[in-house]
C-alpha positions as CSV (number, residue, x, y, z in Angstrom):
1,X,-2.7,11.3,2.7
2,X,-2.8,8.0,4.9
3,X,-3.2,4.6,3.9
4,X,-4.6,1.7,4.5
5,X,-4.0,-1.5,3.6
6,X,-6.7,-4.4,4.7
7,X,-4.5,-7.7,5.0
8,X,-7.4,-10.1,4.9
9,X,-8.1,-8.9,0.9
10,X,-4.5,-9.1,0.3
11,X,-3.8,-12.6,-2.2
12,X,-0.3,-11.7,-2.4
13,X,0.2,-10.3,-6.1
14,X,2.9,-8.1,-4.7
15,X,2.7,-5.1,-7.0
16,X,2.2,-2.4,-3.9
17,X,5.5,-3.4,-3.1
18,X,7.0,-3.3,-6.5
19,X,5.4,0.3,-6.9
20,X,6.1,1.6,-3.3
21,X,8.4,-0.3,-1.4
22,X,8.6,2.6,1.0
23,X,5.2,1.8,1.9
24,X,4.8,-1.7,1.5
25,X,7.0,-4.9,1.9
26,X,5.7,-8.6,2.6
27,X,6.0,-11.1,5.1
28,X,7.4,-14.5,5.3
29,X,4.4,-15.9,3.4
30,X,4.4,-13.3,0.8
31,X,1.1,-11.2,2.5
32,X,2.0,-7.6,2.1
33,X,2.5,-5.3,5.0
34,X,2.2,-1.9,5.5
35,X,5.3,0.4,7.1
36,X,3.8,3.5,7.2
37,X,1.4,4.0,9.9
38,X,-0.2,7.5,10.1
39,X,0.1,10.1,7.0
40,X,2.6,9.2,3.8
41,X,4.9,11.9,2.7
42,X,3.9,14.3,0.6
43,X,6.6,13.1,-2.2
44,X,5.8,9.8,-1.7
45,X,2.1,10.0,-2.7
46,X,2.0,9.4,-6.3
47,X,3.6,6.1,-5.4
48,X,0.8,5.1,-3.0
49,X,-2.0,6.0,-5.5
50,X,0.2,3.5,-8.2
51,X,0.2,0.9,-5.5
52,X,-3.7,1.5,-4.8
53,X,-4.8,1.4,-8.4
54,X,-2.5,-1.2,-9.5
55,X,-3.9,-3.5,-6.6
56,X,-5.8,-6.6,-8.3
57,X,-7.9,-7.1,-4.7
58,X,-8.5,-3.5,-3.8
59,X,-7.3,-4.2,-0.5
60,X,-5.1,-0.6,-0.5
61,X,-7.3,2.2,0.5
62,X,-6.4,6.0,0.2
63,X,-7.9,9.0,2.7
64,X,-6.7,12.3,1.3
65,X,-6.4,14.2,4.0
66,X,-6.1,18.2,4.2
């Protein structure tokens, strides 16, 4: 799985990094950012479909790769 996160939807609710903070953390102005770049560990999936479908804005976006 990889994700995506687009910045300029992001309105700072911060629940991607309550529900994945080993995917997400926010910057200075409370924008979240996205640490992972490339695929998301397998065990840390179900925490980025949480922080995807818990995401007021939509701006999280999921590619399940094989």
């Amino acid at each position: 799985m990889r994700v995506h996160l687009d910045a300029g939807r992001c309105q700072g609710h911060n629940r991607c990094r309550t529900l994945a903070p080993e995917l997400f953390d926010v910057d200075e102005v409370g924008q979240a950012v996205q640490l992972v770049d490339g695929d998301v560990l397998a065990h840390l999936n179900h925490r980025a479909r949480l922080a995807a479908s818990n995401c007021p804005e939509y701006a999280i976006k999921l590619l399940e790769i094989d």
